[in-house]
N, C-alpha and C positions, 0 to 999 in steps of 0.2 A: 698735591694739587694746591695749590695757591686759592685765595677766599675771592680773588675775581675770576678767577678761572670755573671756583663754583658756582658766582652769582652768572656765568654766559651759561654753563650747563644748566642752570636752571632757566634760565629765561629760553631758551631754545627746548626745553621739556613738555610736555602737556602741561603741570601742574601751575597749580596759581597761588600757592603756597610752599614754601620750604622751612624748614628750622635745621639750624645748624649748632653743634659743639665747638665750643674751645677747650679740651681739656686741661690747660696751664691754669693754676692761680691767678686769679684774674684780681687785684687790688680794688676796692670798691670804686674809689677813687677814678678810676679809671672807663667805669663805666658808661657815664656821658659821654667822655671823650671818644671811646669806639662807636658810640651808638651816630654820632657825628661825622666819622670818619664811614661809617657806614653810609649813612645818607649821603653822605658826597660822592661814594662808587656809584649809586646805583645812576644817583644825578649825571655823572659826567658819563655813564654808559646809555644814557636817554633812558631810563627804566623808570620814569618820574610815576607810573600809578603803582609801584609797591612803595609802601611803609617797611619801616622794623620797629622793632621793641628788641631791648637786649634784657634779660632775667639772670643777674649777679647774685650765686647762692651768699655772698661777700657782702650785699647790699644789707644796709641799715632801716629800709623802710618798712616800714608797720601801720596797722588798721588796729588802731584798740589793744593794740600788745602783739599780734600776729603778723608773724614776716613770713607771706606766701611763697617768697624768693628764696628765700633759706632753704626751701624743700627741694629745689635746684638741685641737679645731681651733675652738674656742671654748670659753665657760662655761655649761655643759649641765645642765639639769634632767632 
């Protein structure tokens, strides 16, 4: 199943939230870019009242030494 095929099964679901996996190595680098590419699906599907946040165990970012993202057990929508 294709990642717009799951964002219409979800919009046509009861729920009002989902999260999804990518199992592939995901280059940190690349995280922006999907999280953009993401918002452009939902955009061009009229889905404009959900948000994403994408959680890259790959990611560099840190609060005082601690990388919550790291704890990622994949690359999460």
């Amino acid at each position: 199943m294709s990642f717009c095929q799951l964002i219409d099964e979800f919009h046509l679901s009861e729920y009002e939230s989902a999260l999804f996996f990518i199992k592939d190595d995901v280059p940190a680098e690349q995280t922006e870019k999907f999280q953009i590419f993401v918002n452009r699906v939902l955009k061009k599907k009229g889905l404009k009242q959900y948000k994403n946040i994408c959680f890259n165990p790959n990611d560099k970012v840190s609060v005082d030494g601690y990388n919550p993202r790291s704890k990622a057990p994949f690359f999460m929508i």
